[in-house]
VMD Tcl script that draws the C-alpha trace (Angstrom):
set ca {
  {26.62 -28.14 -18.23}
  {29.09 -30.54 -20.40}
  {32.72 -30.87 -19.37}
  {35.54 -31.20 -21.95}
  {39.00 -31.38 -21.82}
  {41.65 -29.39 -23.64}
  {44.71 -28.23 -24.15}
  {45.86 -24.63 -25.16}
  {45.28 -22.91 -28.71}
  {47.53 -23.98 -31.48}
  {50.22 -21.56 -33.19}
  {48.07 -21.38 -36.07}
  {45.01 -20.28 -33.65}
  {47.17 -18.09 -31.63}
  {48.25 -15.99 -34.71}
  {45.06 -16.03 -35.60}
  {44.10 -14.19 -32.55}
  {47.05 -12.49 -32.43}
  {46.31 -10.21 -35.88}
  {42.60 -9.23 -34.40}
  {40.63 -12.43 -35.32}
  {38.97 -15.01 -32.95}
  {40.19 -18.25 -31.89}
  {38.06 -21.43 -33.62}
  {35.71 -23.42 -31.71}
  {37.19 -26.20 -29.21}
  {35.96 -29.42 -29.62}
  {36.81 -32.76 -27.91}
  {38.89 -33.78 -30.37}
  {41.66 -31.14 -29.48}
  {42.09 -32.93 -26.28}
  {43.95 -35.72 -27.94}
  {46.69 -33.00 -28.39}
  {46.68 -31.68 -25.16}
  {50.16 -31.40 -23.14}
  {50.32 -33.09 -19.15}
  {49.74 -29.53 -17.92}
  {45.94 -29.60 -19.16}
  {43.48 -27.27 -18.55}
  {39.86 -28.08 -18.06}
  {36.64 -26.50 -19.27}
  {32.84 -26.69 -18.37}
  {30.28 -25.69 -21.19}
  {27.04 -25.33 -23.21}
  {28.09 -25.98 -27.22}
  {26.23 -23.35 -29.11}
  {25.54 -24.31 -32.73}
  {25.26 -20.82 -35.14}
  {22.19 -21.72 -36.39}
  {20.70 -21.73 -33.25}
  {22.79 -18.04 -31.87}
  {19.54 -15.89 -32.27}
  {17.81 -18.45 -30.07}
  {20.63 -17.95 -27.50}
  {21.12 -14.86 -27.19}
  {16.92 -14.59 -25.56}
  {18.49 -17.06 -22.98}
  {19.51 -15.70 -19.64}
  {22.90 -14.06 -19.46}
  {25.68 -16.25 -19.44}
  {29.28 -15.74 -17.16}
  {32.51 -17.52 -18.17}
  {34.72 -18.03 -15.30}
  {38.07 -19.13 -15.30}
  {38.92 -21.44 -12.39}
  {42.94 -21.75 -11.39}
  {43.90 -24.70 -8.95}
  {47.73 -25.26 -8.80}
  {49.02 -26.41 -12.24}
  {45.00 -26.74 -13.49}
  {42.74 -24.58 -14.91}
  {38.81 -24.70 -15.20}
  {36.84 -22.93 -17.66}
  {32.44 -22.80 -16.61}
  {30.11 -21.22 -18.44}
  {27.29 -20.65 -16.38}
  {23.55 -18.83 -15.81}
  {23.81 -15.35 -13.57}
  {20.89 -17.10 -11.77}
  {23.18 -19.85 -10.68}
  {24.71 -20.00 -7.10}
  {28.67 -19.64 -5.96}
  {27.99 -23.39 -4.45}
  {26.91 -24.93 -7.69}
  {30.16 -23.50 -9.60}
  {32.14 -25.00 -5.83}
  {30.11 -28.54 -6.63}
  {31.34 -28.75 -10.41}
  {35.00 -27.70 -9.33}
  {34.95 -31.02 -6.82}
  {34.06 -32.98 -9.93}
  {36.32 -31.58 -11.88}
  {39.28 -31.47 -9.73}
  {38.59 -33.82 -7.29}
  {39.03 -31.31 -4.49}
  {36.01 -31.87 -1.42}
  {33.63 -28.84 -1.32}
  {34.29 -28.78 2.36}
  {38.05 -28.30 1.99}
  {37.78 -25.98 -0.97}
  {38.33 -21.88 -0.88}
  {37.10 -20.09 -4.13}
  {39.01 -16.72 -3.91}
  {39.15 -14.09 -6.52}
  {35.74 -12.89 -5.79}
  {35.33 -8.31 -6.14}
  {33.48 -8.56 -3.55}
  {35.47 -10.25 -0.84}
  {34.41 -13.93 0.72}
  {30.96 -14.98 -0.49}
  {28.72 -17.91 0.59}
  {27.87 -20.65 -0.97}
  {24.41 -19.68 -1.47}
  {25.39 -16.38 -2.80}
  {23.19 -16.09 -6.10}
  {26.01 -14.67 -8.97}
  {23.46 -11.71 -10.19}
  {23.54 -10.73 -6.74}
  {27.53 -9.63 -7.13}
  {27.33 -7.69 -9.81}
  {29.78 -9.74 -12.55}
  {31.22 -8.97 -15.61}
  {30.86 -11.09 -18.41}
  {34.73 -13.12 -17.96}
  {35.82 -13.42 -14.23}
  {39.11 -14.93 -12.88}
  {38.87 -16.70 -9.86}
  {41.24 -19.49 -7.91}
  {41.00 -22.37 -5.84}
  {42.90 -22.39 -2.52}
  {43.22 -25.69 -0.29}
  {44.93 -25.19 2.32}
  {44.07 -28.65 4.35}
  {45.37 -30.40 1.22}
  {49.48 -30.39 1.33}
  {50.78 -29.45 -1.89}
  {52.67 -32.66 -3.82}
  {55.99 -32.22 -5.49}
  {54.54 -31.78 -8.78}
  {52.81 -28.65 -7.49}
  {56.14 -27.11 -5.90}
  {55.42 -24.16 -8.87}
  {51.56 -24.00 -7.55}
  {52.88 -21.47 -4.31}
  {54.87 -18.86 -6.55}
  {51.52 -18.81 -8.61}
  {49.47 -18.06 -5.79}
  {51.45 -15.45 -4.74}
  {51.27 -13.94 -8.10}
  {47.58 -13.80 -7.74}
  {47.60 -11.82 -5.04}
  {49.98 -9.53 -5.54}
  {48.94 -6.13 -7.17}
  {50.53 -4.72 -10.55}
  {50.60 -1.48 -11.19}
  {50.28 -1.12 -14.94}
  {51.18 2.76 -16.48}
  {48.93 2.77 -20.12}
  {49.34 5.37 -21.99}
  {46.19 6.51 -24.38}
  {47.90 7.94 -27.43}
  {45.05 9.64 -29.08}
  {44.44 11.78 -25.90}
  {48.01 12.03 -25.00}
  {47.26 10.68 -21.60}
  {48.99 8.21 -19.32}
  {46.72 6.46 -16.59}
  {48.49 4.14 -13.80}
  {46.11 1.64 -12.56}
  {46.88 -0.92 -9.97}
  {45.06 -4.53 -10.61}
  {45.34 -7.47 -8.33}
  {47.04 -10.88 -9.94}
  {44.32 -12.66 -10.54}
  {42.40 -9.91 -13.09}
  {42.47 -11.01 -16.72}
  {43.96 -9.49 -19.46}
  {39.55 -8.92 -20.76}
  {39.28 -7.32 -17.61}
  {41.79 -4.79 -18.26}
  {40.92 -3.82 -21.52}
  {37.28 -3.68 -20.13}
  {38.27 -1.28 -17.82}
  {40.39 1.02 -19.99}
  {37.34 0.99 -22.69}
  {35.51 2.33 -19.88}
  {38.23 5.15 -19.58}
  {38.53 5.74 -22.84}
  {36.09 5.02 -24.89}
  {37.49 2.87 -27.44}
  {35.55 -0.93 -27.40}
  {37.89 -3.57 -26.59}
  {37.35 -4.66 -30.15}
  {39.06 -1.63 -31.81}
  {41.40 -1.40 -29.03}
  {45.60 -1.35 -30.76}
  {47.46 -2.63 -28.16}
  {51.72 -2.08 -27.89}
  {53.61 -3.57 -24.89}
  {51.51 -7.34 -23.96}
  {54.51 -9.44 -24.08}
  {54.38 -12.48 -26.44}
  {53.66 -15.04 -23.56}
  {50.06 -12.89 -23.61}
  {48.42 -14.33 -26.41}
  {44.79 -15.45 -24.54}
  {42.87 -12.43 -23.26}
  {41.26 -14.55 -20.66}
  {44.93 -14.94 -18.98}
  {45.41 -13.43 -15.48}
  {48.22 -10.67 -15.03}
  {49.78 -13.01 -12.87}
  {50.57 -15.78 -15.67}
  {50.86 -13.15 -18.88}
  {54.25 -12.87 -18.30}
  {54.04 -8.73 -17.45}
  {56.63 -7.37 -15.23}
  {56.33 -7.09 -11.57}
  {55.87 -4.54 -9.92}
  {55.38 -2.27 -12.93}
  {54.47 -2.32 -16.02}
  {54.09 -0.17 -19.54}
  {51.41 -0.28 -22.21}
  {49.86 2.42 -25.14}
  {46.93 1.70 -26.54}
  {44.82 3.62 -28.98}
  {42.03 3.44 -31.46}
  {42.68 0.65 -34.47}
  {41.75 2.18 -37.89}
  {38.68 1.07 -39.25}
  {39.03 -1.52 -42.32}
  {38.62 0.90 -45.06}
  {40.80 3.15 -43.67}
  {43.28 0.27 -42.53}
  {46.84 -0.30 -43.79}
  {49.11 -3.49 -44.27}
  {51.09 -3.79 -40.96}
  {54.86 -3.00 -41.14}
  {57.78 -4.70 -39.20}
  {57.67 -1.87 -37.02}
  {54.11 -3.23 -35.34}
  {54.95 -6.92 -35.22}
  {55.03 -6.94 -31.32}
  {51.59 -5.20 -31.59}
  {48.76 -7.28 -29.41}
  {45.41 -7.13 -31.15}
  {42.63 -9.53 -29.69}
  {38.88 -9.27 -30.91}
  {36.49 -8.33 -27.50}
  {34.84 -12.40 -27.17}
  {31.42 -10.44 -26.27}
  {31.16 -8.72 -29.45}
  {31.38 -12.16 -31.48}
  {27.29 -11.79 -31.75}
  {27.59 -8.45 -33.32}
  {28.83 -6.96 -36.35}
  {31.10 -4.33 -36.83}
  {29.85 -1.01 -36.68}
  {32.74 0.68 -38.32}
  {31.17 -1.24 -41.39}
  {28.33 1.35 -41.25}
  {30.41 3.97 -40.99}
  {29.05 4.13 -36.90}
  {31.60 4.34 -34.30}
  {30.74 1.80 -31.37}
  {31.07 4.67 -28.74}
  {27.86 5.99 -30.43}
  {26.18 2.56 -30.65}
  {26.33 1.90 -27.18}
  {25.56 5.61 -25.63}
  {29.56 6.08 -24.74}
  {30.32 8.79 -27.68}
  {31.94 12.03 -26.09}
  {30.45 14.96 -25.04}
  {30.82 16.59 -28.15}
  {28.75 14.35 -30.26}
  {25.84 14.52 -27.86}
  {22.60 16.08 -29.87}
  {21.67 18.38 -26.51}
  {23.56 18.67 -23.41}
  {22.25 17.40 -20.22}
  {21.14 21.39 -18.97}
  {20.83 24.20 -20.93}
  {22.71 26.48 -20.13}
  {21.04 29.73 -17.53}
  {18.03 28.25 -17.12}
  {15.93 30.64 -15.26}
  {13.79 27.82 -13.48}
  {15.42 25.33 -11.60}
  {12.30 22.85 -12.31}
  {12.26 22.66 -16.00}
  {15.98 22.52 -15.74}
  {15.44 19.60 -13.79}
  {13.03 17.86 -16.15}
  {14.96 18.32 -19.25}
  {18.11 17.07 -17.24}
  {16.05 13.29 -16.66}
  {14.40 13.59 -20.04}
  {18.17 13.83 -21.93}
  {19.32 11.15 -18.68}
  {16.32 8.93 -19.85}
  {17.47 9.44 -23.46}
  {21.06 8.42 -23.08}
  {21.01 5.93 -20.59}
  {17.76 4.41 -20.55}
  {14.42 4.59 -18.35}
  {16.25 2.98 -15.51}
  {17.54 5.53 -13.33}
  {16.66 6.73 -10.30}
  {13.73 9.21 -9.77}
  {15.39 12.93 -9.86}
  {13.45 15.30 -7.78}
  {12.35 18.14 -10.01}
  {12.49 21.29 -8.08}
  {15.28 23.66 -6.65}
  {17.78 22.15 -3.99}
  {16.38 24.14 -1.31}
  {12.51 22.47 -2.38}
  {14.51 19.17 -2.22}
  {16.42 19.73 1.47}
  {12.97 20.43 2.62}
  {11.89 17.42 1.64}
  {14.61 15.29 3.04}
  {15.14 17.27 6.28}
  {11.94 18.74 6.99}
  {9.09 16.20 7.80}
  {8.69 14.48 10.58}
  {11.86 12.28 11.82}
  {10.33 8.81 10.72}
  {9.91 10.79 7.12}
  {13.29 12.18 6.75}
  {15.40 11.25 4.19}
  {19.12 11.36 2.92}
  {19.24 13.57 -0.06}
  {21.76 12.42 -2.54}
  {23.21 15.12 -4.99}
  {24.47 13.67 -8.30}
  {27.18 16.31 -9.95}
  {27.32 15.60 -13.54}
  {30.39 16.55 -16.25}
  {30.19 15.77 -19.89}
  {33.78 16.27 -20.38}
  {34.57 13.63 -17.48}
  {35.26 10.29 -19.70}
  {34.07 8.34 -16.32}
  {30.41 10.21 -16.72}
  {29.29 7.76 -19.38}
  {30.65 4.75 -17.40}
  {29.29 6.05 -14.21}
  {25.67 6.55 -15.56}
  {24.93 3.63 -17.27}
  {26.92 0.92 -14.82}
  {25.90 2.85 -11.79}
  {23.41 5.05 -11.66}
  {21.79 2.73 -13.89}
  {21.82 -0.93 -11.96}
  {18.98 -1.75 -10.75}
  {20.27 -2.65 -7.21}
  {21.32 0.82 -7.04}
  {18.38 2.61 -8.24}
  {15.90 0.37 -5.87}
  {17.80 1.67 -2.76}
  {18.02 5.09 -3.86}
  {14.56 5.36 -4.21}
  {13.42 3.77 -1.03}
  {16.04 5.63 1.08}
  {17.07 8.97 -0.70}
  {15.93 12.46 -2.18}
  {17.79 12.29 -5.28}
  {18.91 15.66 -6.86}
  {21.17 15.90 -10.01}
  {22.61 19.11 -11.46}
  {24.87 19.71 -14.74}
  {28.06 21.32 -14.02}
  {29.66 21.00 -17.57}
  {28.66 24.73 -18.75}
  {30.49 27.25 -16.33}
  {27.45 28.97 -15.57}
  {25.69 26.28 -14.20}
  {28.47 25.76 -12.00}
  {28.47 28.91 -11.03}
  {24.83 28.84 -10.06}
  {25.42 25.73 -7.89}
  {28.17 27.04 -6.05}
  {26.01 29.58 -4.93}
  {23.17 27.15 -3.80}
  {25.65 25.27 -2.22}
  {26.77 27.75 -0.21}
  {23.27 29.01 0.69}
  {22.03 26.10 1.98}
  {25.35 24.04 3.22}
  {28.42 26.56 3.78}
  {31.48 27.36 1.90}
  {33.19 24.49 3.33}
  {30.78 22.37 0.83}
  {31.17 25.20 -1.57}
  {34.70 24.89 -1.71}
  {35.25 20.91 -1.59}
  {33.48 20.88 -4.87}
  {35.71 23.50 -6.33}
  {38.57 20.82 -5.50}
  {37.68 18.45 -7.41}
  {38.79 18.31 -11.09}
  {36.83 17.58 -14.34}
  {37.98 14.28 -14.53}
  {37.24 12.96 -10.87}
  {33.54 13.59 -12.18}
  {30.54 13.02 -11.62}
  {30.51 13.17 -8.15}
  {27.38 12.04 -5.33}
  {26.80 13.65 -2.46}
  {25.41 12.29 0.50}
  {24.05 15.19 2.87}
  {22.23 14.46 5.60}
  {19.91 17.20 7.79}
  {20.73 17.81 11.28}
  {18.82 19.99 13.69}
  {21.83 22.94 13.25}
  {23.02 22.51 10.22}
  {22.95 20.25 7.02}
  {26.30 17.84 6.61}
  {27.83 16.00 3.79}
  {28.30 12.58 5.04}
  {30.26 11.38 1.89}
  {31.24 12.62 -1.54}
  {31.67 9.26 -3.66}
  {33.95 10.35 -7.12}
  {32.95 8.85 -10.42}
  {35.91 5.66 -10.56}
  {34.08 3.59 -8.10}
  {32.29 0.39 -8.88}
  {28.21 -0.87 -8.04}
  {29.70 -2.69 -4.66}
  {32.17 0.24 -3.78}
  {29.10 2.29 -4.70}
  {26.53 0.42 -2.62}
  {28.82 -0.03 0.61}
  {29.29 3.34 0.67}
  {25.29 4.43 0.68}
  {24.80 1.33 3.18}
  {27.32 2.96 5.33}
  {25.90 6.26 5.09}
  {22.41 4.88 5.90}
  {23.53 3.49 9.16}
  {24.81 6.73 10.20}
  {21.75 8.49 8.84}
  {19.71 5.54 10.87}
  {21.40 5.97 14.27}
  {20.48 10.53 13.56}
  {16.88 9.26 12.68}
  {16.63 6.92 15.61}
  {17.63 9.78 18.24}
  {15.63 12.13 16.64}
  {12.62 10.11 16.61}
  {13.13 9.32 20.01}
  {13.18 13.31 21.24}
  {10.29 14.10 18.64}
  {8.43 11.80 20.88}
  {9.08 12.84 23.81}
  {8.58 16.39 22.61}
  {5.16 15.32 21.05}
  {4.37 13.34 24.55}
  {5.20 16.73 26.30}
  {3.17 18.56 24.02}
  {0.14 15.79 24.06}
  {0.02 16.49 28.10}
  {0.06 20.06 27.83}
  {-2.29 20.24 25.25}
  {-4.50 18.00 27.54}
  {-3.81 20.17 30.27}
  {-4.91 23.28 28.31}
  {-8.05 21.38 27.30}
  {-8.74 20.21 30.43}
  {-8.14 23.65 31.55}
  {-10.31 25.40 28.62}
  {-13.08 23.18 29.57}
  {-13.20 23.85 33.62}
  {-13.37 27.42 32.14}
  {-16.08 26.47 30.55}
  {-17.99 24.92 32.59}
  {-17.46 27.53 35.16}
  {-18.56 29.64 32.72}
  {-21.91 27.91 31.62}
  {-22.90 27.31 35.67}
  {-22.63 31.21 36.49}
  {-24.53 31.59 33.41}
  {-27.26 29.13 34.19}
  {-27.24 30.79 37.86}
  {-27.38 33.97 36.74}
  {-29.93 33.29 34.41}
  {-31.68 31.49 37.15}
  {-31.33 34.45 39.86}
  {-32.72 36.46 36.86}
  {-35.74 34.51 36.22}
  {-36.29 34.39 39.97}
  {-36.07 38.20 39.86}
  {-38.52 38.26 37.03}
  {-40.75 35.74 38.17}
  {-40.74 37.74 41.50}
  {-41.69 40.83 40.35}
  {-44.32 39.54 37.61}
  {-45.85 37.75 41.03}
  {-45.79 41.42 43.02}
  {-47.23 42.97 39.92}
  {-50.00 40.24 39.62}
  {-50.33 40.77 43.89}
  {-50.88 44.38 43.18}
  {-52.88 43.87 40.30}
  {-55.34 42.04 42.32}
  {-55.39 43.74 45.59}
  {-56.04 47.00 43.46}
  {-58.94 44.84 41.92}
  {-60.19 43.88 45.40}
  {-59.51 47.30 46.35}
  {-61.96 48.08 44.09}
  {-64.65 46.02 44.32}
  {-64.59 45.85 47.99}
  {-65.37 49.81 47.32}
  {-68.29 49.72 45.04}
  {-69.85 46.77 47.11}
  {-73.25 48.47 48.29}
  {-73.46 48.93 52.14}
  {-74.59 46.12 53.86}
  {-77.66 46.53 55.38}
  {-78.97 46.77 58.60}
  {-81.13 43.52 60.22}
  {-83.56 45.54 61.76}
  {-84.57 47.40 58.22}
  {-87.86 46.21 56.88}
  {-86.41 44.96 53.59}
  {-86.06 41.21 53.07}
  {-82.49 40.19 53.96}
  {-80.49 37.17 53.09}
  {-77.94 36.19 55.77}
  {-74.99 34.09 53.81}
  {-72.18 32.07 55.26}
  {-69.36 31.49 52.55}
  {-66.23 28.66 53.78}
  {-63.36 29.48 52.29}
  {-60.79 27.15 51.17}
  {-58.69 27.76 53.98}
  {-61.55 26.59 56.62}
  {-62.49 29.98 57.24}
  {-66.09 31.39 56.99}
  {-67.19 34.92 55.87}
  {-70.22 36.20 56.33}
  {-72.85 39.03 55.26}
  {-76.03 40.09 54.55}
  {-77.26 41.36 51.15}
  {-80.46 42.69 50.55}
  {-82.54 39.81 48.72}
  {-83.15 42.60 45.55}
  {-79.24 41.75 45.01}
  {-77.69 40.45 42.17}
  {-75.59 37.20 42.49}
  {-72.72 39.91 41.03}
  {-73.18 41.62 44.36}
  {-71.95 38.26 45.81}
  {-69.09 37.49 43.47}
  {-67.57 41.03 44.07}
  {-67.60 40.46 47.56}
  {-66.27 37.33 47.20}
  {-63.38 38.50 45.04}
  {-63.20 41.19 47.11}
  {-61.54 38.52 49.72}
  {-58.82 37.12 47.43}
  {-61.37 35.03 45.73}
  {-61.66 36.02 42.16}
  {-64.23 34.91 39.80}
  {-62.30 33.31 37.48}
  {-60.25 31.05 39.59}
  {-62.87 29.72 42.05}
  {-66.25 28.98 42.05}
  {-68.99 28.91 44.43}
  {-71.52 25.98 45.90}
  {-74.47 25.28 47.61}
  {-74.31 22.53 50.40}
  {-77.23 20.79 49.72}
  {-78.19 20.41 46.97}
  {-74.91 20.98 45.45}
  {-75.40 23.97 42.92}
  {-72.77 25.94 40.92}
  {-74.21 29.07 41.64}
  {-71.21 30.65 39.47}
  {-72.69 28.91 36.84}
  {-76.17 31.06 37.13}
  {-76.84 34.53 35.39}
  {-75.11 37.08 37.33}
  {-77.89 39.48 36.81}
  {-80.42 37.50 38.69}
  {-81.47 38.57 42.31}
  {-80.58 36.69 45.66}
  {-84.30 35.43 46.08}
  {-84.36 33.71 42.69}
  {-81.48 31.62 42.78}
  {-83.38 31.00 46.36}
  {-80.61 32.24 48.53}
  {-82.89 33.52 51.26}
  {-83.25 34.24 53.80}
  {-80.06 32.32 54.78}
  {-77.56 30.12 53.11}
  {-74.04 28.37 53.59}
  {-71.94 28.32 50.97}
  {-68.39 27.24 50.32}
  {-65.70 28.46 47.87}
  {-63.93 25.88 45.93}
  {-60.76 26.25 43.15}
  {-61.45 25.64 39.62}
  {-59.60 22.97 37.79}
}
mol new
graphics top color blue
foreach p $ca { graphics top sphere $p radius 0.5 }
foreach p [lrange $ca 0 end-1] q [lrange $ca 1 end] { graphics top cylinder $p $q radius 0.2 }
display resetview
């Protein structure tokens, strides 16, 4: 950054401005003719071979810097800091950093670290130096009425002649003249270029002036303005416009004149009027809310750009229940943007608000956006009626207030267990810091709802958590009671079963001994003449039994009588003492004498593995 000293434009240069041209280059060598009162300027030269290299630089701010009888003109990068433009001011003006006050700022106070994209600046910005450890000198006894200039406000009354409109606007001192016509192209749609100016009085001749030193009067003061002809259509100017103020917008030096192409500039730059517009932002009774919705951002996208925030495509009531509906730590705002095509602050509005990026970050991370086209009577109609439905005729009727020209509006609503409630309705003449304060301050109240109702969603969940644990726990005593009668009774049932198979298998076999111990042959006499075998069988209890069978018998004889005692064939077997002989093991068919049994024998009964 270069510093150069100057003095003001010469009459030559100042006609030149004032019949719609621009003012030459300064140079250094124009501070030879500068006056005492000197004015002091900081900034980049810019040959015009080199412009399209330029103009891929980052954007550029002019500021104009008043300190007492001084002024300071900076041209610096938006990614420079308010300290940096404080450090160049001490050079320039000899004024410590630490004693310096740079006032003038939109915003209010700033820090010095305070990066300039971060605030949001036009293009040409006014600011002034205030010192107020420093005592004035004698030579700066005019420096105090100045001051006070700056901060008072002016109310200027301009009057658009095309429209047939007057629009009274209060601006502070220290706004420039750029600034003003800024503002009313904004209004009105006329670029500052082809702006026609009656009213500025003479003393006005540098656009970059503040109000304060332009020479207006105070408190009030009247302007026209309306659309300058085009130069084919353009006449000679008659004595009748000689106190006619025409100054070329400094920003549009880089372009050419669109009226040259037969294009008006409103077009160029997306700020035409409703009726040129190829498609309106709705259609007009769209049956489905949705594809209303998407042709509304599609025609958004078109005029202003693909930054903008995300619109929620769906009906309002699809939208509340996705802001109010979820769970408290999901919850959202839901902010309602009311568009008008016939408002001239909708064009504005869109591509300066809606459109910054600051503002569509936190609309995205913090809101349900919803947007809605209320130019066409019908689809205002069928929004009152949503309105109502979903947040009362009060709503209903507050948007019914509100004329065509305090559009487009935003509403904040925010859910509540009851009841929904619109927290704010912000109108279209607002700026991106009014804008953002007012969603900040809307959050915090939204934050200190969500907090509380986080807080009883917890403890309702906790409540919940413990009952469902004492249900469970419940459930599963149940349960458990459940499975141990069931194993019991199974258990008493098996015992049952296992019981009776046991008396069956007890009656089985005492009708088998029954049996036997019928058919067993008599057992004979000892004093017969036959030859008789005397046996002695130990049972496994330790008692004996004993009999005599007729040596002719079979060993069958002797396992039926055995079995006949509770000692069936197949689960025990009989033995000899010595030797030890498996007599079960022999041919049940032979006789007594063969397996040499006889006369007598002892015998024991033993269980089979």
């Amino acid at each position: 950054i270069q510093a150069n000293v100057f003095g003001p434009p010469s009459q030559s240069e100042a006609a030149d401005a004032a019949a719609g041209g621009t003012v030459p280059p300064l140079s250094s060598s124009s501070s030879s003719s500068s006056p005492p009162s000197s004015s002091t300027s900081a900034f980049c030269p810019v040959s015009p071979t080199s412009r399209h290299i330029v103009e891929r630089q980052p954007r550029m701010l002019n500021f104009r810097v008043e300190y007492r009888q001084r002024s300071v003109e900076l041209v610096l990068e938006e990614g420079s800091t308010v300290g940096e433009i404080k450090n160049i001011l001490e050079t320039e003006l000899g004024v410590p950093v630490s004693k310096m006050q740079l006032k003038g700022w939109k915003s209010g106070d700033v820090s010095d670290t305070t990066v300039l994209r971060s605030l949001h600046l036009p293009k040409n910005n006014s600011l002034y130096v205030l010192t107020p450890d420093i005592a004035p000198t004698a030579s700066t006894s005019k420096n105090s009425a100045l001051q006070e200039s700056l901060n008072q406000n002016f109310l200027l009354v301009i009057s658009h002649r095309e429209a047939q409109r007057d629009y009274s606007l209060n601006f502070p001192g220290s706004r420039t003249i750029q600034e003003v016509k800024r503002n009313i192209s904004d209004l009105t749609n006329i670029p500052v270029r082809h702006q026609q100016w009656e009213g500025w009085p003479a003393s006005a001749s540098d656009d970059s002036m503040t109000l304060a030193v332009s020479g207006i009067s105070y408190p009030c003061h009247h302007l026209s303005v309306c659309r300058r002809l085009s130069p084919a259509n353009a006449q000679e100017p008659t004595e009748e416009c000689a106190d006619v103020h025409m100054i070329s917008d400094s920003e549009g030096d880089d372009f050419e004149d669109a009226s040259e192409f037969g294009v008006d500039d409103s077009e160029m730059f997306g700020m035409g009027s409703s009726s040129c517009r190829k498609s309106p932002m709705m259609p007009e009774n769209s049956e489905n809310e949705a594809d209303a919705l998407l042709h509304f951002t599609a025609e958004f996208s078109s005029r202003y750009g693909e930054t903008h925030p995300m619109f929620f495509i769906g009906s309002l009531e699809a939208a509340s229940q996705e802001a109010f509906y979820g769970k408290a730590r999901d919850r959202k705002l839901l902010a309602i943007y009311l568009h008008n095509d016939e408002s001239v602050l909708s064009n504005v509005f869109c591509s300066q608000m809606m459109c910054a990026d600051s503002i569509v970050s936190y609309l995205s991370q913090n809101f349900i956006t919803w947007a809605w086209d209320v130019t066409k009577e019908a689809n205002k109609a069928r929004l009152l009626t949503m309105c109502t439905r979903h947040f009362g005729s009060v709503v209903t009727q507050t948007i019914r207030t509100y004329k065509t020209d305090q559009f487009p509006l935003l509403l904040i609503v925010m859910g509540k267990r009851t009841s929904n409630e619109v927290l704010n309705v912000i109108q279209g003449n607002t700026t991106v810091d009014e804008l953002m304060m007012r969603l900040m301050g809307a959050m915090e109240i939204f934050t200190a709802q969500q907090q509380e109702d986080i807080k009883d969603e917890d403890e309702r969940e906790a409540r919940e958590m413990v009952k469902r644990e004492q249900d469970e726990a419940y459930r599963l005593s149940l349960e458990a009671d459940r499975k141990k009668r069931e194993a019991q009774e199974r258990e008493e049932a098996e015992q049952v079963r296992l019981e009776q198979m046991r008396k069956e298998q007890e009656e089985e076999k005492e009708a088998i001994r029954l049996s036997l111990e019928q058919a067993l042959p008599p057992e004979p006499d000892e004093e017969s003449g036959e030859q008789i075998s005397k046996l002695r069988i130990r049972t496994p209890s330790g008692e004996f039994l004993e009999r005599r069978f007729l040596g002719s018998c079979k060993l069958q004889v002797l396992f039926d009588f055995v079995a006949s005692k509770g000692y069936p064939f197949d689960e025990f077997k009989l033995l000899t003492t010595f030797p030890r002989r498996n007599i079960t093991q022999l041919d049940p068919g032979s006789t007594l004498l063969e397996a040499k049994l006889f006369p007598q024998e002892t015998l024991f009964l033993e269980a089979k593995e």
